[in-house]
MOPAC internal coordinates of N, CA, C and O (Angstrom, degrees):
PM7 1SCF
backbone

  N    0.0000 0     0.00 0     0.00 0    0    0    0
  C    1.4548 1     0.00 0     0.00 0    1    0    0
  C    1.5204 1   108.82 1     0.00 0    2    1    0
  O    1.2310 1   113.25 1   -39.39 1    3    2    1
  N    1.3958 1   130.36 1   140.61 1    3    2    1
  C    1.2941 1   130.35 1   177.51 1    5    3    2
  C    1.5913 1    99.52 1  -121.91 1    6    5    3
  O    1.2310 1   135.05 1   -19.72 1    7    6    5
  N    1.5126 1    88.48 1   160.28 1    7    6    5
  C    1.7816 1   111.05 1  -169.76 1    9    7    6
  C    1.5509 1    91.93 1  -116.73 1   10    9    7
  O    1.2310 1   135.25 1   -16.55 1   11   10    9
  N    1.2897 1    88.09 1   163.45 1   11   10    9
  C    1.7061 1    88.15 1  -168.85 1   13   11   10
  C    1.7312 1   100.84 1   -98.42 1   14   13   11
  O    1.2310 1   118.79 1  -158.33 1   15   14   13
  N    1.3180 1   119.90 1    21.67 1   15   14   13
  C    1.2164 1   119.27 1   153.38 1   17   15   14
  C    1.5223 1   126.18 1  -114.10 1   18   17   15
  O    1.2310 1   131.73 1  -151.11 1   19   18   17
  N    1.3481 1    94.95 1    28.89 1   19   18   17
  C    1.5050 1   114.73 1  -175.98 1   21   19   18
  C    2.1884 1    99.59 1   -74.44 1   22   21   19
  O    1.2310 1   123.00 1   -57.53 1   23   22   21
  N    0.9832 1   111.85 1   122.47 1   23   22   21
  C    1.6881 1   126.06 1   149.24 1   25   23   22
  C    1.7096 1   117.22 1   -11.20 1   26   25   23
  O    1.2310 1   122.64 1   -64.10 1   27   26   25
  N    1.1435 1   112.55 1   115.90 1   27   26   25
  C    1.6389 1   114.00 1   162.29 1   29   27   26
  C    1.1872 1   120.45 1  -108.52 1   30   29   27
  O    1.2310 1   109.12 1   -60.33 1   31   30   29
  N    1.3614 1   137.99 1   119.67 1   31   30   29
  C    0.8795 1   131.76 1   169.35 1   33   31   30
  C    1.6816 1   132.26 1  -110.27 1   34   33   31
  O    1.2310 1   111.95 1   -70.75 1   35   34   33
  N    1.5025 1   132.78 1   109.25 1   35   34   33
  C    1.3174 1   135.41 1   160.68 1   37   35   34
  C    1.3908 1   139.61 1   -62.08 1   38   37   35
  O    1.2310 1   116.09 1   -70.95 1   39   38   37
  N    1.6752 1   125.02 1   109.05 1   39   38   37
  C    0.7506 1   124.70 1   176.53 1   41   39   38
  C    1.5238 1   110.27 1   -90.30 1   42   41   39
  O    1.2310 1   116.16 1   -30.56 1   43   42   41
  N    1.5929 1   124.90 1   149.44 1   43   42   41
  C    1.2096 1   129.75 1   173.95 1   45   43   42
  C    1.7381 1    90.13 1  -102.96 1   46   45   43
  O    1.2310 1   134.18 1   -58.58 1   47   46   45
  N    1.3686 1    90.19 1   121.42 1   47   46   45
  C    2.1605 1   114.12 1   172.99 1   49   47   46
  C    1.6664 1    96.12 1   -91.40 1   50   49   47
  O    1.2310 1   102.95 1   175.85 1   51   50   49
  N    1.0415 1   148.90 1    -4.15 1   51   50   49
  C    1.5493 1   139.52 1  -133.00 1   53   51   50
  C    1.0596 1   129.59 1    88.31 1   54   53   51
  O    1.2310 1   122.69 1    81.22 1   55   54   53
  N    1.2612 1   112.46 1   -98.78 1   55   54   53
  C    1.8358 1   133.11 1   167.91 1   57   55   54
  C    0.8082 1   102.81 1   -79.34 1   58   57   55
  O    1.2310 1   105.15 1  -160.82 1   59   58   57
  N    1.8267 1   145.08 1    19.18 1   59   58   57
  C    1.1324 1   125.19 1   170.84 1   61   59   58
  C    1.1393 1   120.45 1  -166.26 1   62   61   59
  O    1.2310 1   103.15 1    -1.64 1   63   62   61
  N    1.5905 1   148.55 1   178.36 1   63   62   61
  C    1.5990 1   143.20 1   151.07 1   65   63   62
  C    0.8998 1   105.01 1  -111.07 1   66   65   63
  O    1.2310 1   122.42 1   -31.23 1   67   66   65
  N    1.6082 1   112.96 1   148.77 1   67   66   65
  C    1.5710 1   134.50 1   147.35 1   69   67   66
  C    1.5384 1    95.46 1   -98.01 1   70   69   67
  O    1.2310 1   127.61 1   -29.74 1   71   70   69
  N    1.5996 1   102.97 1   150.26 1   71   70   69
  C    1.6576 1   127.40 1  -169.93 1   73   71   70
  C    1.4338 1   106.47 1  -111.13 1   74   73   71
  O    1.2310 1   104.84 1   -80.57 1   75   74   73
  N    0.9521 1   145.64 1    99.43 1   75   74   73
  C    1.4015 1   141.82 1   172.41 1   77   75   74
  C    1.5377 1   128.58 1   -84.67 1   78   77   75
  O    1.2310 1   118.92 1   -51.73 1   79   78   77
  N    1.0284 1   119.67 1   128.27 1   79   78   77
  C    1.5168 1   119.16 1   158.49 1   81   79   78
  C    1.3602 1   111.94 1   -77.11 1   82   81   79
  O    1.2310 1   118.34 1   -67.65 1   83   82   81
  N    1.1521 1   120.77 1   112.35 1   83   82   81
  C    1.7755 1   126.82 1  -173.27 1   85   83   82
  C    1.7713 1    99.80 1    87.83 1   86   85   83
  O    1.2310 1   137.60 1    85.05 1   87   86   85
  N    1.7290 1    83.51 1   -94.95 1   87   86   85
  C    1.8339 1    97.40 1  -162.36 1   89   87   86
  C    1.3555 1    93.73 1  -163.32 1   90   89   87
  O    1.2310 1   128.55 1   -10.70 1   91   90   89
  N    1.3872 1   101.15 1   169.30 1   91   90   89
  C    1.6562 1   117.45 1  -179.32 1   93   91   90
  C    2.0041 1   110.44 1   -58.05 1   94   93   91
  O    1.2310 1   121.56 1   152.45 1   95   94   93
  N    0.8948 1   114.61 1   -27.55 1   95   94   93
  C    1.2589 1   132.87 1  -171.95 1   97   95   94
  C    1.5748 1   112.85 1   -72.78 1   98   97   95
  O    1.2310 1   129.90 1   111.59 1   99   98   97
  N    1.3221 1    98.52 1   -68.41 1   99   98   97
  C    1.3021 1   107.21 1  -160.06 1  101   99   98
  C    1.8702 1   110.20 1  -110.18 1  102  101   99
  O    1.2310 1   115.77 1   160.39 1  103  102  101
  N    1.5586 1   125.63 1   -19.61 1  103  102  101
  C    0.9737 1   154.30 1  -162.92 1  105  103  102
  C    1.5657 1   103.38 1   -84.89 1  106  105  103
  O    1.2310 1   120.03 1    -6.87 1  107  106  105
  N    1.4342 1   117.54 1   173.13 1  107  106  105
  C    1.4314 1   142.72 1   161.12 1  109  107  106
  C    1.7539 1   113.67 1  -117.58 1  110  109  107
  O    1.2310 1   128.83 1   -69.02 1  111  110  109
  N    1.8806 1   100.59 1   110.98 1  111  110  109
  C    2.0016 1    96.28 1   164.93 1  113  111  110
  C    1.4094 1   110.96 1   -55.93 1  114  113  111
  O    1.2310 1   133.29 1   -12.18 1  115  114  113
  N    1.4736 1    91.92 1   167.82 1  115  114  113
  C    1.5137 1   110.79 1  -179.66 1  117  115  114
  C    1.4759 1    90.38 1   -95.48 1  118  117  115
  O    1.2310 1   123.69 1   -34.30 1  119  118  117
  N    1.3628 1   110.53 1   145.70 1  119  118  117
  C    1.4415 1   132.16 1   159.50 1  121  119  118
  C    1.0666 1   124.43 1  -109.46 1  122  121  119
  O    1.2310 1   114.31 1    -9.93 1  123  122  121
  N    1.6082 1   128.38 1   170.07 1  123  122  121
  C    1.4438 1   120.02 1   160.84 1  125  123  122
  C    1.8377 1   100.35 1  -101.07 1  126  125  123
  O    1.2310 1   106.38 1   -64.37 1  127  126  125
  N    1.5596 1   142.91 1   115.63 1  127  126  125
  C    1.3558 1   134.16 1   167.19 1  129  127  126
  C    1.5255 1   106.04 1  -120.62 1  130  129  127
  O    1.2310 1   131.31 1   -67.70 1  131  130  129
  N    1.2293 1    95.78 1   112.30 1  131  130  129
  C    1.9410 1   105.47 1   158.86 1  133  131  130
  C    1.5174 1    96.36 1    72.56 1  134  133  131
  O    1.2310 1   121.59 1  -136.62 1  135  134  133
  N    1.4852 1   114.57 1    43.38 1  135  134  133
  C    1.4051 1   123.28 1   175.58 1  137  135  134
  C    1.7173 1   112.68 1    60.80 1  138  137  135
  O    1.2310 1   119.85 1  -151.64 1  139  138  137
  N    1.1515 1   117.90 1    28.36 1  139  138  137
  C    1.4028 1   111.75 1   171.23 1  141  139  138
  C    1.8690 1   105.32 1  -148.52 1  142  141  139
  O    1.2310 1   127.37 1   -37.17 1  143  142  141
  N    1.3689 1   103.42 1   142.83 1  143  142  141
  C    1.5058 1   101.09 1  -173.92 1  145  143  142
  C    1.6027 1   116.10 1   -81.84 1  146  145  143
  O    1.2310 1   121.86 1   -34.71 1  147  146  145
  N    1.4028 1   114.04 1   145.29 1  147  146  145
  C    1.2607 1   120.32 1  -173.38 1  149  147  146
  C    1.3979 1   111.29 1  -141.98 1  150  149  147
  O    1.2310 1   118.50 1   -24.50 1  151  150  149
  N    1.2650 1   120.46 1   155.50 1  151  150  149
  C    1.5130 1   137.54 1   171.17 1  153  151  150
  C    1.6948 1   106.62 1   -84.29 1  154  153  151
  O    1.2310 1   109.37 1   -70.70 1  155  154  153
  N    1.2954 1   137.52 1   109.30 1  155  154  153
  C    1.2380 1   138.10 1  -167.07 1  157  155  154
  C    1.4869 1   120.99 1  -124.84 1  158  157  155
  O    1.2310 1   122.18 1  -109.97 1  159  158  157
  N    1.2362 1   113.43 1    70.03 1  159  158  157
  C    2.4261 1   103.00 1  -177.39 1  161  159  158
  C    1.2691 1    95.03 1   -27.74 1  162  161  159
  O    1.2310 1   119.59 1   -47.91 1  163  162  161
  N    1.2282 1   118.38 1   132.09 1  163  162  161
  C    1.3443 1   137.05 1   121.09 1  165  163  162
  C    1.4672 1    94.67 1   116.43 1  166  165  163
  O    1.2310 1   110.96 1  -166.81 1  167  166  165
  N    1.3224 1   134.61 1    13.19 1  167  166  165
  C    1.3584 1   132.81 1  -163.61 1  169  167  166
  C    1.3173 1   103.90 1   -96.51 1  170  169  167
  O    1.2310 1   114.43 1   -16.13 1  171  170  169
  N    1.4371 1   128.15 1   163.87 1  171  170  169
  C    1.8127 1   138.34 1  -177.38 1  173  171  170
  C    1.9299 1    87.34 1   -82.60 1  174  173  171
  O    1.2310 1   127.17 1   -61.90 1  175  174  173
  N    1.4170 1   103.81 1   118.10 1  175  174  173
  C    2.0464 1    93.32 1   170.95 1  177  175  174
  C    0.9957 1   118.49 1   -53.50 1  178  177  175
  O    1.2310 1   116.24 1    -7.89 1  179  178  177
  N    1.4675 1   124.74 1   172.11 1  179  178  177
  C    1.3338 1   130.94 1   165.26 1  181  179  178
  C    1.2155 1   119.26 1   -84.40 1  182  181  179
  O    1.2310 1   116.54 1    -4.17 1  183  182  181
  N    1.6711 1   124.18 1   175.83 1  183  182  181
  C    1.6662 1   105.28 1  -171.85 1  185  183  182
  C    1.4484 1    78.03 1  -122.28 1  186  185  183
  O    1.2310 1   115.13 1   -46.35 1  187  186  185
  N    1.0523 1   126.85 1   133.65 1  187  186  185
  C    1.7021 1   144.03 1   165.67 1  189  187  186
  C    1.2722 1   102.59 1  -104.30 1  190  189  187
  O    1.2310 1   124.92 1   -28.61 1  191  190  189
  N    1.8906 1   108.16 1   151.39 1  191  190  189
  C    1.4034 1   137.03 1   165.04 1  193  191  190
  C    1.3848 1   102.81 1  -111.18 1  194  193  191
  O    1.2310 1   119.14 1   -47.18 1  195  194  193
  N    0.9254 1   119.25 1   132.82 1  195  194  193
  C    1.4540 1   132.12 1  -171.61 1  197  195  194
  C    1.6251 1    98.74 1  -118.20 1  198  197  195
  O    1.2310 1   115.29 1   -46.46 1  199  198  197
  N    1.9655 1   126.53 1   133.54 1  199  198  197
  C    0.9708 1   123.72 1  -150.03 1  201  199  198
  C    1.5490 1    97.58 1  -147.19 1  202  201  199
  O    1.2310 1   127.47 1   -79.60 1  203  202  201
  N    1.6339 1   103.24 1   100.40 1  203  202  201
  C    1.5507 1    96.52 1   171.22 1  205  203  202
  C    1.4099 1   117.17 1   -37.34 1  206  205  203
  O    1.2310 1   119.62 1   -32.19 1  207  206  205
  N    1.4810 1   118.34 1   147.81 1  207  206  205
  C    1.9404 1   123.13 1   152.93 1  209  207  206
  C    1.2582 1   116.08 1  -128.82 1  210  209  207
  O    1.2310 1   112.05 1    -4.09 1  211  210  209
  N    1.1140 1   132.60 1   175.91 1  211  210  209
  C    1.1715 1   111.56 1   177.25 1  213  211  210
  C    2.2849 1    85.69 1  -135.44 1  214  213  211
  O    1.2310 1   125.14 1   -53.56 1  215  214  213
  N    0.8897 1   107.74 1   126.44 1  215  214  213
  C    1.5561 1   107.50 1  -174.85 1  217  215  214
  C    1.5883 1   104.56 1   -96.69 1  218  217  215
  O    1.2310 1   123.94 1   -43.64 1  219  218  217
  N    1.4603 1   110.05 1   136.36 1  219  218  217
  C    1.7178 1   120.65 1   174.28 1  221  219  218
  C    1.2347 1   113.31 1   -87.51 1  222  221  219
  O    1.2310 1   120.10 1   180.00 1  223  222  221

C-alpha cells in the first residue's frame, strides 16, 4: 500500500526517465494505464520527457 507521502525517485536513462516510487529496488515505476499514471510492482517503467518551464 502507498501513502501519498511516499518518495519519488527519477532516474535519467539518456533520452529518457524512469519515475519511481521509492527506488528501483524496493519501489513501484510509474506507468501510463487507461490514460492515467500509476505506480505498478512488477510493471515494464515508463519512459518520460521531462520539460523545463519557467513559472510567472
Amino acid at each position: 500500500m502507498s501513502a501519498k507521502g511516499d518518495a519519488v525517485t527519477f532516474y535519467d536513462m539518456g533520452p529518457y526517465y524512469e519515475i519511481w516510487q521509492n527506488d528501483r529496488n524496493t519501489g513501484r515505476p510509474l506507468i501510463i494505464q487507461d490514460g492515467n499514471l500509476r505506480f505498478v510492482q512488477g510493471a515494464t517503467p515508463g519512459k518520460f520527457n521531462l520539460q523545463d518551464s519557467t513559472w510567472d
